[in-house]
C-alpha positions in Angstrom: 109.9 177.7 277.2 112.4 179.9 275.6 114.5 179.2 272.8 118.0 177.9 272.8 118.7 180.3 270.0 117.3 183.3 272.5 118.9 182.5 275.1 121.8 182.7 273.2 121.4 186.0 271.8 120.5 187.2 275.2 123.8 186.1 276.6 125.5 187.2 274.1 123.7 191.1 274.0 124.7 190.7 277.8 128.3 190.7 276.7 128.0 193.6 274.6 126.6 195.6 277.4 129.2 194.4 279.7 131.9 195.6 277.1 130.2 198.6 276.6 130.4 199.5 280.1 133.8 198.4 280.8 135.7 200.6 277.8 133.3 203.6 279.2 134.5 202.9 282.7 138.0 202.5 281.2 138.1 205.7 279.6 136.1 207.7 281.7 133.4 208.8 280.0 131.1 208.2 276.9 132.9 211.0 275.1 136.3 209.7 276.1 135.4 206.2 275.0 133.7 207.3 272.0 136.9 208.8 271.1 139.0 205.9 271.9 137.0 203.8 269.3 137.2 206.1 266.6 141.3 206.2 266.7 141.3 202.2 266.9 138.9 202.0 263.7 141.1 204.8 262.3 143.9 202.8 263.2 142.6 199.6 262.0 141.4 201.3 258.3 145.3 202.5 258.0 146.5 199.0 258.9 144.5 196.7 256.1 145.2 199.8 253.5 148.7 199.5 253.8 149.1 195.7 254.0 147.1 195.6 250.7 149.2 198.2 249.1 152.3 196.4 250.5 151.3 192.9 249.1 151.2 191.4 252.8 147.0 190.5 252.3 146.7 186.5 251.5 145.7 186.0 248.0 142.1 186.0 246.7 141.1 182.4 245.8 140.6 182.2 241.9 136.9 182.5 240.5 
């Protein structure tokens, strides 16, 4: 009888794949999505940098 806590990572690798497919179908191609994820991350990198600089990340709890 198989695990709860498999079955749950097989549902959840399911996802994955699903998402996978679905951004390559979106794009058109592995290349295209490939692409596509590199300018969000880029994007994303750019976003946290400057909130940091500009004081907009929530403070660090004291030590």
């Amino acid at each position: 009888m198989p695990d709860v806590a498999d079955k749950l990572l097989e549902d959840e690798g399911s996802d994955v794949e699903r998402a996978v497919d679905d951004a390559i179908r979106q794009a058109g191609s592995e290349r295209a999505a490939i692409r596509s994820l590199i300018a969000l991350l880029e994007n994303a990198e750019r976003n946290v940098s400057l909130g940091y600089r500009r004081g907009l990340q929530p403070p660090r709890p004291a030590p």
